[in-house]
N, C-alpha and C positions, 0 to 999 in steps of 0.2 A: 504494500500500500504506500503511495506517494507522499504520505500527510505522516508525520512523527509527531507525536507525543512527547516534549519534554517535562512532564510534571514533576518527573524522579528528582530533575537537576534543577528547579524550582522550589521543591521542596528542602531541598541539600541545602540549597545557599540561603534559605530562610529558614535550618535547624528546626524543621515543622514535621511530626510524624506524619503518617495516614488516618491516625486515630486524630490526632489535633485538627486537620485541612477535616475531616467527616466533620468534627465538632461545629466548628467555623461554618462548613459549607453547606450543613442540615443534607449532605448526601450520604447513602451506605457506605460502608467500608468496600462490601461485594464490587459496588457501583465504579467508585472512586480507582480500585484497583483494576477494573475493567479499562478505564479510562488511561490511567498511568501504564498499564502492557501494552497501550495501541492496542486493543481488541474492542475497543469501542466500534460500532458505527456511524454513532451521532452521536450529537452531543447539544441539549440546549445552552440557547443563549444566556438564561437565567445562571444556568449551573456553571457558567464560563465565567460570565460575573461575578460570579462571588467567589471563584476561584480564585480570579485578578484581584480582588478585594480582600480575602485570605491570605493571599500569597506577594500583595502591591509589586503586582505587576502589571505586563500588557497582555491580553489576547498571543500574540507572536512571539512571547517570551515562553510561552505554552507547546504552539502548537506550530509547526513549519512543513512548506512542501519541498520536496525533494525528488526528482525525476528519474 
């Protein structure tokens, strides 16, 4: 898939578990880890937002395409 997921290295450089960003982001642990392995398909807007707001970043600090 041409889209990466970097939440792992969002999370690293803001010392933020997966239990902390779930707390923060009112999403599942299941969910959130679904989302960090790239096995997501989609993903709301809602749920990105508050990610960047969890994690003060951007959308692109997240998520990148790769050819």
């Amino acid at each position: 898939m041409p889209i990466i997921v970097n939440l792992d290295v969002m999370m690293a450089k803001r010392k933020m578990s997966l239990n902390e960003l779930s707390e923060h982001v009112g999403v599942t642990l299941s969910n959130l880890s679904i989302l960090k392995t790239g096995k997501a398909k989609a993903v709301r807007f809602s749920t990105l937002e508050a990610i960047c707001k969890a994690l003060d970043c951007q959308p692109g600090d997240i998520l990148e395409f790769e050819e």
